[in-house]
C-alpha positions in Angstrom: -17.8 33.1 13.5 -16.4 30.5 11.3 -13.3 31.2 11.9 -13.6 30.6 15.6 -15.1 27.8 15.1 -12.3 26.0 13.0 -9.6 27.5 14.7 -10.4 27.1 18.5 -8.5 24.3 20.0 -9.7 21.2 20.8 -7.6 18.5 22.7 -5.5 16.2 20.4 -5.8 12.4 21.7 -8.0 11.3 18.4 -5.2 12.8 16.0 -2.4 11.0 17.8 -4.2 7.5 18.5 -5.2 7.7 14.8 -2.1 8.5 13.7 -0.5 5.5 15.6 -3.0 3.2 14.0 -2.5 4.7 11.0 0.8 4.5 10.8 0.5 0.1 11.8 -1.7 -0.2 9.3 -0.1 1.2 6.1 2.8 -0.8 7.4 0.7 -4.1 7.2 -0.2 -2.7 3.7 2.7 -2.5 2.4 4.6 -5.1 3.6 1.5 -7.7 3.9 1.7 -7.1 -0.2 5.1 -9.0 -0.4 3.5 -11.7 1.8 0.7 -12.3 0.2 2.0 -12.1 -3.1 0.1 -9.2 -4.8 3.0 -7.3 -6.1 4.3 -10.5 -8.1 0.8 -10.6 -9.5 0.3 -6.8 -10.3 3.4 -5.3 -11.0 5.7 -8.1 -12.0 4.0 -10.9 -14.1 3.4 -8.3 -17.0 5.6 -7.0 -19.3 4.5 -3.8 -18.3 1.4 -2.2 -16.6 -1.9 -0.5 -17.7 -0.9 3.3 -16.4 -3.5 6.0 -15.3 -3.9 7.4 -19.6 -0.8 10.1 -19.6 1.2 8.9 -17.1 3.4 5.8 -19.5 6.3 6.6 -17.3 4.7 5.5 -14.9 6.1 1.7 -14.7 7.5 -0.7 -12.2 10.8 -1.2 -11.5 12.6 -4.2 -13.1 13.3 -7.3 -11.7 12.8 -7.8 -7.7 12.9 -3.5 -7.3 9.3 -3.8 -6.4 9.4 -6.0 -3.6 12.6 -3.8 -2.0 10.0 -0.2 -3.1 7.5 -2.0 -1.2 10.1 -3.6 2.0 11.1 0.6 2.0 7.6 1.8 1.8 6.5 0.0 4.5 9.8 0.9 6.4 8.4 4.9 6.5 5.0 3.4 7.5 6.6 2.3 10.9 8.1 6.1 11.2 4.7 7.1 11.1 3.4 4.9 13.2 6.6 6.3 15.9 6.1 9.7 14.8 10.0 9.8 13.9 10.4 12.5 11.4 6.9 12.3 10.9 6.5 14.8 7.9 9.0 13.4 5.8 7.9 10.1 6.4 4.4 10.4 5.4 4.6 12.4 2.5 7.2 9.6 1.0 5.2 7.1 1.6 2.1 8.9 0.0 4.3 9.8 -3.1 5.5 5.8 -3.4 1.9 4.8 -2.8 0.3 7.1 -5.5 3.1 5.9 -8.1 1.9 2.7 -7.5 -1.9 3.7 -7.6 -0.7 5.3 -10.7 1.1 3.0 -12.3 -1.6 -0.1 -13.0 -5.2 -0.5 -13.2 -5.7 -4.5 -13.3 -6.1 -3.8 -9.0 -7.7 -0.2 -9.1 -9.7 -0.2 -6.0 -11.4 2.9 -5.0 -9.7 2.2 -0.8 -6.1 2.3 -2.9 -7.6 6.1 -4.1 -9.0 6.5 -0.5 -5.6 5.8 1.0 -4.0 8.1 -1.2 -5.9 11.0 0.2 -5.8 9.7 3.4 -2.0 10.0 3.7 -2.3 14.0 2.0 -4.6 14.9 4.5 -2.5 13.2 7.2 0.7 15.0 5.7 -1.2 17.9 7.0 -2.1 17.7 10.1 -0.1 18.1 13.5 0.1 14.2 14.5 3.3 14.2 15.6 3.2 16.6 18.7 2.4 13.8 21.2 3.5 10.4 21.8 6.4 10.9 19.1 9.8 10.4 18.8 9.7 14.0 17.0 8.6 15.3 20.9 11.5 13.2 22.2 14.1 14.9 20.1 12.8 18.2 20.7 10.5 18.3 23.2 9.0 22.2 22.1 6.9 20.4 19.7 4.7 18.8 22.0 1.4 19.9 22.2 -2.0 18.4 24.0 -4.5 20.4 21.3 -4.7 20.7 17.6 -7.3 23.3 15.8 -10.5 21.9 15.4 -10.4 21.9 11.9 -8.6 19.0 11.7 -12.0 17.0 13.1 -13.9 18.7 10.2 -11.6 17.8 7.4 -11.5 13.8 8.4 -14.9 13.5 9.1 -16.0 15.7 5.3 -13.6 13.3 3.7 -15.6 10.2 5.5 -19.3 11.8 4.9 -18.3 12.2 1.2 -17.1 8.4 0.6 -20.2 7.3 2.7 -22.5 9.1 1.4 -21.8 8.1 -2.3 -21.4 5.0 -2.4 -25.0 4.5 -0.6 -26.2 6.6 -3.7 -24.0 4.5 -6.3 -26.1 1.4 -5.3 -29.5 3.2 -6.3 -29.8 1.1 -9.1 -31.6 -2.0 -10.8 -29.8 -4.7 -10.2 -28.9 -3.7 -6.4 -32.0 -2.6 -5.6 -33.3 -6.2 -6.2 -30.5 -7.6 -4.5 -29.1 -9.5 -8.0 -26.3 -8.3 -7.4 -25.8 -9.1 -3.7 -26.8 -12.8 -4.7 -23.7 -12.8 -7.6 -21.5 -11.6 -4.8 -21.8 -14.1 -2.2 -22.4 -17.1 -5.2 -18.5 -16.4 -5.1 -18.2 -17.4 -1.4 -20.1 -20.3 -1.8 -16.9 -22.4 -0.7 -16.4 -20.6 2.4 -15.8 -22.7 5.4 -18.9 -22.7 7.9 -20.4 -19.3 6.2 -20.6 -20.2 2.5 -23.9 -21.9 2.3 -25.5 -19.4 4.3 -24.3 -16.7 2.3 -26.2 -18.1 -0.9 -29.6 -17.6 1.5 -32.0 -15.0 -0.7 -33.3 -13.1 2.6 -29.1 -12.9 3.5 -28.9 -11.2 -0.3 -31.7 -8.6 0.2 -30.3 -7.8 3.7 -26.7 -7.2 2.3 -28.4 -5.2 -0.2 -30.3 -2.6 2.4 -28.0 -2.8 5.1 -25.0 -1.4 3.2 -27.1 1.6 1.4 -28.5 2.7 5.0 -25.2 1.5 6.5 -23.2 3.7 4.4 -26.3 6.4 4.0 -26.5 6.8 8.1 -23.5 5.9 9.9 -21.6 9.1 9.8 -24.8 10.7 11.0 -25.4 8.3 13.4 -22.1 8.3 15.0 -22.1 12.0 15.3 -24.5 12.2 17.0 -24.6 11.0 20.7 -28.0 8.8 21.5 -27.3 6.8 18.4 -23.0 6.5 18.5 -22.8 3.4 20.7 -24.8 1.5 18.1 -23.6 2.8 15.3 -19.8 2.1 16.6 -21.3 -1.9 17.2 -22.8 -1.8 13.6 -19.6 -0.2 12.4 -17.8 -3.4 13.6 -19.9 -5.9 12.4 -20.2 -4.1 9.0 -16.2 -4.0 8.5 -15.5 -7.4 10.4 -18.1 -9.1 8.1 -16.2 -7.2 4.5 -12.5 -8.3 5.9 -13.8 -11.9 6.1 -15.9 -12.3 3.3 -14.2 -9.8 0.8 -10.9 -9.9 2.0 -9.9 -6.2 1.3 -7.0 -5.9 3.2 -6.7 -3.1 6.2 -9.3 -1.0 4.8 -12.1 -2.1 7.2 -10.1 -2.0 10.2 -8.5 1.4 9.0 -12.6 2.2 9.1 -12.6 1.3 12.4 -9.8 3.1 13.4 -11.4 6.6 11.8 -14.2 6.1 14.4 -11.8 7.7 17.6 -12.9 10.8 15.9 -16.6 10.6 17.0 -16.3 9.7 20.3 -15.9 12.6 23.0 -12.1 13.8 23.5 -11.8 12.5 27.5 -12.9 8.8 26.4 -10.1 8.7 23.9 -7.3 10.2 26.4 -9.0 8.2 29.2 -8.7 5.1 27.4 -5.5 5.0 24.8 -3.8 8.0 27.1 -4.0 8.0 30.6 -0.6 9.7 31.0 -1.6 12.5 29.2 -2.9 15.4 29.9 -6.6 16.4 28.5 -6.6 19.9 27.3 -9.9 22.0 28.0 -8.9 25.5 27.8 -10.7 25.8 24.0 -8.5 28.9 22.7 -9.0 30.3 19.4 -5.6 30.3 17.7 -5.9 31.6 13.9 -2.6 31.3 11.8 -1.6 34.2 10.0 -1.9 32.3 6.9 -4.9 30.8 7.8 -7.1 32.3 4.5 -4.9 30.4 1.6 -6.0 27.1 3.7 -9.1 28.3 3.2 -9.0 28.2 -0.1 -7.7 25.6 -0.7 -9.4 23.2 1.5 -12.7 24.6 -0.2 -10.8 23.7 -3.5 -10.2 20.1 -2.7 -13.6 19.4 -1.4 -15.3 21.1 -4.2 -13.0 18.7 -6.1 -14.2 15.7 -4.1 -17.7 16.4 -4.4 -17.2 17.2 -8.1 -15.5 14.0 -9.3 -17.9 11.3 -8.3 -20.8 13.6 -10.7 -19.0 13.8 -13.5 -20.7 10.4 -14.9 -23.7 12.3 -14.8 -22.5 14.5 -17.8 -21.3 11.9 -20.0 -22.8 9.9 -21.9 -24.2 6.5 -21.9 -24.5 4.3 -18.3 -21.0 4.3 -16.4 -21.7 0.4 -15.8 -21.1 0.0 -19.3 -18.3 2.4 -20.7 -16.5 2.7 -17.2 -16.0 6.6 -17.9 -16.0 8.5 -14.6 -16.5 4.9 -12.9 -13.2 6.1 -10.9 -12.5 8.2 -8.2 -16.0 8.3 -7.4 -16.3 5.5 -4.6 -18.7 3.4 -7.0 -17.4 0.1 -4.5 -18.7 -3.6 -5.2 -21.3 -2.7 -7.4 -21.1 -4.9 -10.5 -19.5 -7.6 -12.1 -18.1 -8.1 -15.7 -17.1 -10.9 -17.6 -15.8 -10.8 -21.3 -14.5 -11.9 -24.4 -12.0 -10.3 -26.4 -9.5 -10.7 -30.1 -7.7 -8.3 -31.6 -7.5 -8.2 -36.0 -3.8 -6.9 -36.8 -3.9 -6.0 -40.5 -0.7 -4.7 -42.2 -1.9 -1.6 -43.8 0.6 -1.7 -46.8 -0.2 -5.4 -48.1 -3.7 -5.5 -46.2 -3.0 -9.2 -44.4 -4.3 -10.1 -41.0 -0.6 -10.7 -38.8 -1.5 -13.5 -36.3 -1.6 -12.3 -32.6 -2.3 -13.7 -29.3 -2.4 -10.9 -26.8 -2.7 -13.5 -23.6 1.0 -13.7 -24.5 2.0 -10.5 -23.4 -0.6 -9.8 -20.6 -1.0 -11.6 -17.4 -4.3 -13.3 -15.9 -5.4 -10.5 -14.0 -4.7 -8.1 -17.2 -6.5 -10.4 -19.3 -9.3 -9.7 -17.2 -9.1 -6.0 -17.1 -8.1 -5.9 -21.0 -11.7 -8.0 -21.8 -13.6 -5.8 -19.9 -12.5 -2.1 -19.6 -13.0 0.4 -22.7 -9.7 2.7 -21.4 -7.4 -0.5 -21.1 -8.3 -2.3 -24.3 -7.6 1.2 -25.7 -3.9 1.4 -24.2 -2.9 -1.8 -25.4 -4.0 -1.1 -29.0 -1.7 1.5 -28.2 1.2 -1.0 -27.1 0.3 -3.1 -30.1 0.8 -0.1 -32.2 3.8 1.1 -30.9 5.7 -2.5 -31.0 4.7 -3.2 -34.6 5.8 0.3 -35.3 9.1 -0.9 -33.6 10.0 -3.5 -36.5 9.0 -1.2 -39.4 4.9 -2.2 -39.8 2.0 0.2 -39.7 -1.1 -1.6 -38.4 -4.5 -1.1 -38.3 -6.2 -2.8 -35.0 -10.0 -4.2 -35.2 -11.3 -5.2 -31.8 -14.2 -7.8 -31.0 -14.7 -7.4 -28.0 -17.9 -8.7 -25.9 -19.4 -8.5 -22.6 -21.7 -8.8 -20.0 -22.4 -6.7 -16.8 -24.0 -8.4 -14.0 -25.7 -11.7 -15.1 -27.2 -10.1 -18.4 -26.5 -11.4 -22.0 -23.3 -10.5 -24.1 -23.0 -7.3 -26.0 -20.3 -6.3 -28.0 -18.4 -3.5 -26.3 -16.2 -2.0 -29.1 -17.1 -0.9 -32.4 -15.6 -3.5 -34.5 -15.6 -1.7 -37.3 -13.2 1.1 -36.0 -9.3 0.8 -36.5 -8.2 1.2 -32.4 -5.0 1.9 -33.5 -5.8 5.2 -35.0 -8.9 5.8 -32.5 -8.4 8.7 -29.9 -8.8 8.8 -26.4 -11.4 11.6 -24.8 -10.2 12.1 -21.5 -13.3 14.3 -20.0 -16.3 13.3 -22.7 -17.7 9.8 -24.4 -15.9 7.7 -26.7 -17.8 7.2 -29.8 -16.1 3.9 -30.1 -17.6 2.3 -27.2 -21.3 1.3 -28.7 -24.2 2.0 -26.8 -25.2 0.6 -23.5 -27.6 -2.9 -24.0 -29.2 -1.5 -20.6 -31.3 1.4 -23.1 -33.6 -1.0 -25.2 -34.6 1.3 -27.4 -31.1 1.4 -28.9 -30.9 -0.6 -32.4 -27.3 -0.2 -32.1 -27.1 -2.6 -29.4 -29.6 -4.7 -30.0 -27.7 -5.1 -33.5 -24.7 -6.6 -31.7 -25.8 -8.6 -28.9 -24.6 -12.1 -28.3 -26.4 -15.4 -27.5 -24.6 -17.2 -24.3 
């Protein structure tokens, strides 16, 4: 019976329309980042970037090769978008966009992770047998129907990004719309809006509408008597994050996602006239069809899997940032810090001067003065160029910081030598002191920080 069900064919104007849109948007991604800058910011002002932990070879290319990775990047998101050499195309781009997802965490953004599966599920579907210079060339690719699977697998992906980062903002400081209010105290400057934004009953209202928005709307576009409002909501909802938060093509790449829900004659009918709806509904398994099995349960039991994982470590992820990624936790805080670094000379015990804002660039400053994993790498990089002219060093770290509007708190042990400490890649790091959010904990309380 399942296997019916995901096998029998269903017509293919969704997959193809998506694929199109797709295809122009990761273009605008891509090259959009030379426009506006970004790459000069991320990947070029530093003297090197803050990798994923394990992957240091991982680095950009020197000089200007990141604006030509990028100008070629975006290059193979136009073949997308044509369909020409479709499976080639994509799976480049994905590889060139996860190096670079990879390769620096001063922009991690949980729509850069998004994106990155996005273009492996695409890589596997049939989006090139319609409306494709593929067909053109060889015109016994062309199909009107796909497997229905491919529906199923899109619209998992979405109910799993929706549905946790509704539960992500079940916390304090959303709940009683703090949070909203620190968000939009940002816009404040915004032409015509930003006075409006700082409105309390605007705060609580941003606060509910996006946990039932992103509780709800894959629900509510599935089914029927509630898709047309859910599809106006869905505009509104993105339209209003492009303009206020200004995250690039992921809202209107939300949009796009949304040909899936609605019935397969209204998307030929309107993107496809020429073509031909297929109703004939065969069941057509693969021979191989039980490895895809498996491993689509695999990766889904993965998906579901990752964004838990804070759950079984411990301490608050608001505070340590461990399992804070991959695990669609989107907009919900804000940190600010302070941060020096003690280089001793082991062997004659004196403190060597050192500015680290010299070797990092605004936006690393930022990550460096907040984020347990980064201010851990560069001790490493400290290490590893004192080692390089013959010292040994021992690193002491006072760091301090505050989530959300509370007070300061010192994030690192200062007492522990960073230079020696070791990175736990699936448990807590004893080195990050307790979170100020338990009072109970005389640890903190030890080390917080007037403003």
């Amino acid at each position: 019976m399942l296997n019916q069900y995901l096998f029998k064919r269903v017509d293919n104007s969704a997959l193809i329309v998506f694929r199109v849109l797709f295809g122009f948007l990761i273009t605008v991604e891509a090259w959009g980042a030379i426009a506006t800058g970004w790459i000069r910011t991320t990947l070029m002002e530093g003297e090197f970037t803050f990798n994923f932990i394990g992957l240091n070879f991982l680095q950009p290319l020197p000089g200007n090769g990141m604006l030509y990775y990028y100008g070629i990047m975006g290059l193979f998101g136009v073949f997308v978008m044509l369909g020409f050499k479709y499976r080639f195309s994509i799976i480049v781009y994905g590889i060139m966009w996860s190096a670079v997802y990879l390769m620096q965490k001063s922009s991690y953004n949980n729509h850069y992770y998004l994106l990155m599966l996005l273009l492996g599920i695409m890589a596997c579907m049939p989006a090139n047998r319609y409306l494709s210079l593929d067909v053109k060339q060889n015109p016994g690719l062309k199909k009107i129907s796909m497997p229905r699977w491919v529906y199923i697998v899109i619209i998992a992906q979405l109910w799993i990004v929706y549905t946790y980062a509704s539960a992500a903002k079940f916390y304090p400081d959303w709940l009683d719309a703090s949070m909203a209010a620190q968000l939009m105290l940002a816009k404040s400057n915004y032409w015509l809006i930003g006075d409006f934004l700082q409105l309390t009953w605007v705060h609580w209202s941003i606060a509910y509408f996006g946990i039932f928005f992103d509780l709800f709307i894959i629900p509510a576009l599935l089914w029927k008597p509630t898709r047309k409002f859910a599809f106006i909501f869905s505009i509104f909802f993105h339209l209003f994050n492009s303009f206020v938060f200004q995250i690039g093509i992921f809202p209107y790449m939300s949009l796009a996602f949304t040909v899936f829900f609605f019935p397969s004659e209204t998307i030929q009918r309107i993107f496809l006239p020429q073509k031909e709806l297929y109703t004939a509904g065969e069941i057509i398994k693969p021979a191989n069809y039980k490895p895809m099995l498996v491993v689509a349960a695999i990766y889904f039991i993965i998906q579901i899997g990752l964004p838990l994982r804070h759950w079984v470590i411990s301490d608050d992820v608001l505070w340590t940032e461990e399992g804070h990624r991959l695990s669609w936790r989107m907009m919900l805080r804000s940190k600010g810090g302070r941060i020096s670094f003690k280089v001793v000379d082991k062997e004659s015990g004196l403190t060597i001067p050192f500015d680290h804002t010299k070797m990092l660039s605004r936006k690393q400053q930022r990550a460096v003065g907040t984020k347990p994993d980064v201010i851990w790498q560069f001790c490493q990089r400290i290490k590893k160029d004192f080692a390089a002219k013959g010292k040994d060093v021992a690193i002491y770290v006072n760091c301090k910081i505050r989530v959300n509007d509370s007070k300061y708190h010192t994030l690192i042990d200062p007492e522990v030598d960073m230079a020696a400490a070791k990175w736990d890649y699936f448990w807590h790091n004893e080195w990050i002191l307790p979170s100020p959010l338990n009072s109970s904990s005389e640890t903190s309380n030890k080390y917080e920080v007037r403003n």
